[in-house]
N, C-alpha and C positions, 0 to 999 in steps of 0.2 A: 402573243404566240411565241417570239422568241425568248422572253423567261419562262414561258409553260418547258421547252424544250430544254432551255438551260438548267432549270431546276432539275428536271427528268433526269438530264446527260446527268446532271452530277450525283442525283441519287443510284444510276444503277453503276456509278465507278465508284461510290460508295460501297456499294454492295456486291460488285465486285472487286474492292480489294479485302474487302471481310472475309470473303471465300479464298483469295488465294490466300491471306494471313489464315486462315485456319485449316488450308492446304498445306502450307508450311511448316504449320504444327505439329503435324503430322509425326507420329515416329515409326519410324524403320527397325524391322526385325525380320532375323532368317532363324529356318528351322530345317533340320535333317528329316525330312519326314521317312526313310529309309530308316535311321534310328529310332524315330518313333512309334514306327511301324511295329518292327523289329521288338522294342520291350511292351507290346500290348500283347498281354495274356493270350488274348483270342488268337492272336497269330501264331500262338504254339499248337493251340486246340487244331488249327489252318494245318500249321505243318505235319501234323501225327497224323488226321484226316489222310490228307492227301498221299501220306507218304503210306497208309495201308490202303490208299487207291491204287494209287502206283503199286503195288507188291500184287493185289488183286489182277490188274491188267497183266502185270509181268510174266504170274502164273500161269496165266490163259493163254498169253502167247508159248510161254513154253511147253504146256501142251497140246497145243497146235501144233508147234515145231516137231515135237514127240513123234508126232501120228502122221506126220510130213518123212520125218526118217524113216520112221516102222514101214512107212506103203512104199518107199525105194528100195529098203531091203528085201519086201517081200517081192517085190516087181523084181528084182536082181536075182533072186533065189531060185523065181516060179519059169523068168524069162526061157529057159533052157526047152519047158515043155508047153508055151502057150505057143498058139498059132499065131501067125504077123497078124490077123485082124485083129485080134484081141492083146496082141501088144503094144498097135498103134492105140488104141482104145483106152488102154491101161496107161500110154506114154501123155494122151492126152488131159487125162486125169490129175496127174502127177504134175505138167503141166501147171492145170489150172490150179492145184492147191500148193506149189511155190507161189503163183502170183498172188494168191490169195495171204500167203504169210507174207510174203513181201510189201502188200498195203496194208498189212494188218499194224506194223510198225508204225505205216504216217497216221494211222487212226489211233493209235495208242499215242501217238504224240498230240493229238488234237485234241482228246479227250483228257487229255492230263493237262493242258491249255486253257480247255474249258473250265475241268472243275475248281482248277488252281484259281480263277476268274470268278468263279460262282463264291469260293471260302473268302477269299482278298479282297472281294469288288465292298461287300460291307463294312468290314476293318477298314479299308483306305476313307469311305465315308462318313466312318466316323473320326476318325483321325482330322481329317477335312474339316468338320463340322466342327470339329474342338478347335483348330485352328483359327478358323473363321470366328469363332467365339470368342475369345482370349484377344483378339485381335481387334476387335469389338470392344471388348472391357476395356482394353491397356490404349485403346486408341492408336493402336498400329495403323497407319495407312498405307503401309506395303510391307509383304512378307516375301522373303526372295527363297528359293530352294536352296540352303547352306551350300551342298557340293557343285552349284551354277555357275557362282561369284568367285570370277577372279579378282573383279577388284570393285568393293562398292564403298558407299561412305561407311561411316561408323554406324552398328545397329546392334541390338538385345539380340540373341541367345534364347526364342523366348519354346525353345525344350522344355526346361523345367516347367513355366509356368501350363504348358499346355499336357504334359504329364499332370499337372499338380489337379489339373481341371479333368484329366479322366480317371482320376486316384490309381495313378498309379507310380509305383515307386520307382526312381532311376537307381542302376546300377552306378558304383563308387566308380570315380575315372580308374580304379586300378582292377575291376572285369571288366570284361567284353561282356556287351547282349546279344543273346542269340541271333543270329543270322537271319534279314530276313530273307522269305523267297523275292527271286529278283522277277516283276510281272512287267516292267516297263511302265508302268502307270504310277503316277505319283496320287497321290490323295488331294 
């Protein structure tokens, strides 16, 4: 019994240092995925999108606004020959269609929240999934978010290679890539 258990102990520190030697192995790579974001094509398609969202919402609120001045000017106009019922009536109206333009703001911001989330939520997974990929091939065992790391060991740069795996082309270090939009979500 005590060499069934000897032999045992020593086969699984066998095979547990095989696993940490091939955790050790391991190599280490960070990626801007904000950069990589940034030069996938789709994220332009993302940024035009959204940005004739935005201009679609912005109109609507401005005419809302419009038709919010028009009824105070005519309530200012008409005030002189309506009767108090009908001014309280009309005050209360006026009222309700400032509050009305006034949540109309936080709902143009949620909705511009949403869809920015609806365009980015697929670019960031795939971005993701290219990552996870390339990191897989090259045997990465950790990839750090580039802009995280103040201070880590030495690692690969591996941008290009996961560009290279969504064919796509990086700009020369002497352009900038578009900007991307900022969702707080990494990929």
């Amino acid at each position: 019994m005590k060499k069934f258990f000897s032999v045992t102990l020593f086969a699984l520190c066998l095979v547990a240092a095989g696993e940490v030697n091939a955790q050790s192995s391991n190599k280490i790579g960070y990626i801007s995925s904000q950069e990589l974001v940034s030069v996938m094509p789709e994220t332009r398609k993302a940024d035009t999108a959204l940005q004739e969202f935005r201009n679609a919402l912005v109109q609507n609120y401005s005419d809302k606004q419009n038709a919010f001045y028009a009824a105070v000017e005519k309530y200012n106009k008409d005030s002189a020959t309506l009767t108090t019922s009908v001014k309280s009536v009309k005050r209360n109206e006026l009222a309700k269609m400032g509050q009305e333009l006034n949540s109309e703001e936080e709902r143009i911001q949620q909705q511009l929240q949403q869809r920015q989330q609806e365009l980015l939520g697929p670019i960031n997974k795939k971005a993701y999934d290219a990552v996870q990929a390339v990191a897989k091939e090259g045997g990465y065992g950790y990839i750090f978010e580039k802009e995280a790391l103040l201070v880590a060991p030495p690692g690969d740069d591996i941008l290009p290679l996961v560009a290279k795996k969504l064919n796509i082309k990086l700009p020369t270090p002497g352009t900038a890539p578009a900007a991307a939009p900022k969702t707080g979500a990494k990929p």
